[in-house]
C-alpha positions in Angstrom: 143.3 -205.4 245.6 141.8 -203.7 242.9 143.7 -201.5 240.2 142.6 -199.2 237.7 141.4 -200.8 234.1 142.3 -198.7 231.2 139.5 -198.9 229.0 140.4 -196.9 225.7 143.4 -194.7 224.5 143.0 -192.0 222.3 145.8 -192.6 219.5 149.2 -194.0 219.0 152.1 -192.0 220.6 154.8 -190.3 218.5 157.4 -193.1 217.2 161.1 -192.6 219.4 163.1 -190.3 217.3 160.7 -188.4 215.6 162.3 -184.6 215.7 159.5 -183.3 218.7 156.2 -182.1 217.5 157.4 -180.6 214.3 158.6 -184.6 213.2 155.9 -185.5 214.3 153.6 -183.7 211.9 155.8 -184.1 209.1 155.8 -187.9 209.3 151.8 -187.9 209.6 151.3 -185.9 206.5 154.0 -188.0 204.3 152.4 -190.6 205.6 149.1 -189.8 204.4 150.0 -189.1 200.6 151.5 -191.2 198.6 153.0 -188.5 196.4 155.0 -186.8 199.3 158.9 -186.4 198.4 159.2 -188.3 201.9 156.9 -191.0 201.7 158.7 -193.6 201.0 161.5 -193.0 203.5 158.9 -192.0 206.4 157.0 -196.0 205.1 160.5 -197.0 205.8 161.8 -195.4 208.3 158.5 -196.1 210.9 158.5 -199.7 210.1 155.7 -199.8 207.5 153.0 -200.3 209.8 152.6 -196.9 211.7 148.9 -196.5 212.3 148.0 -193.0 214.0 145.1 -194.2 215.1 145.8 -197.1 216.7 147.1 -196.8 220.5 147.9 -200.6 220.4 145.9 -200.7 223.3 146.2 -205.2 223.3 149.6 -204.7 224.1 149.9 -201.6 226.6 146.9 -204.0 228.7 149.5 -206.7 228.3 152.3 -204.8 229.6 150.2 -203.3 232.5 149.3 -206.7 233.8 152.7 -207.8 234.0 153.7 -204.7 235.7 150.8 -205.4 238.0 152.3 -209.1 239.0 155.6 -207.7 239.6 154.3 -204.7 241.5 151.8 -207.0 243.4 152.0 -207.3 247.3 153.6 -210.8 248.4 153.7 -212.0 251.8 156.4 -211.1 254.4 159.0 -213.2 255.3 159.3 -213.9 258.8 162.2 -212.4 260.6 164.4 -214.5 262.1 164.3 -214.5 265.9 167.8 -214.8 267.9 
């Protein structure tokens, strides 16, 4: 069987918790300048790694194939005869 290959994502999504599109924004820009009132709390509060930019692409592949194995036909059992 052949399944769909993802071959590039655009960007990272919004980290859980973020306050919607609004949150969203705000974290990006506080992110971006070091002399935000919130930078230091938004480094924090994200983990201190949030990258925009990067989808993390390695990791959703990783989590697609083992979707794909659990998902994956497997032979039928016999039924019993009486």
């Amino acid at each position: 069987m052949t399944y769909p290959l993802l071959l590039t994502a655009a960007a990272a999504c919004p980290p859980e918790d973020v306050g919607g599109a609004r949150g969203y924004e705000e974290l990006l820009e506080a992110l971006a300048n070091p002399n935000h009132e919130q930078h230091t709390y938004m480094v924090h509060w994200s983990g201190g790694n949030f990258d925009a930019e990067d989808a993390g692409i390695a990791s959703i592949i990783e989590r697609f194939d083992r979707l794909a194995k659990i998902w994956a036909p497997r032979p039928r059992k016999p039924k019993p005869t009486i």
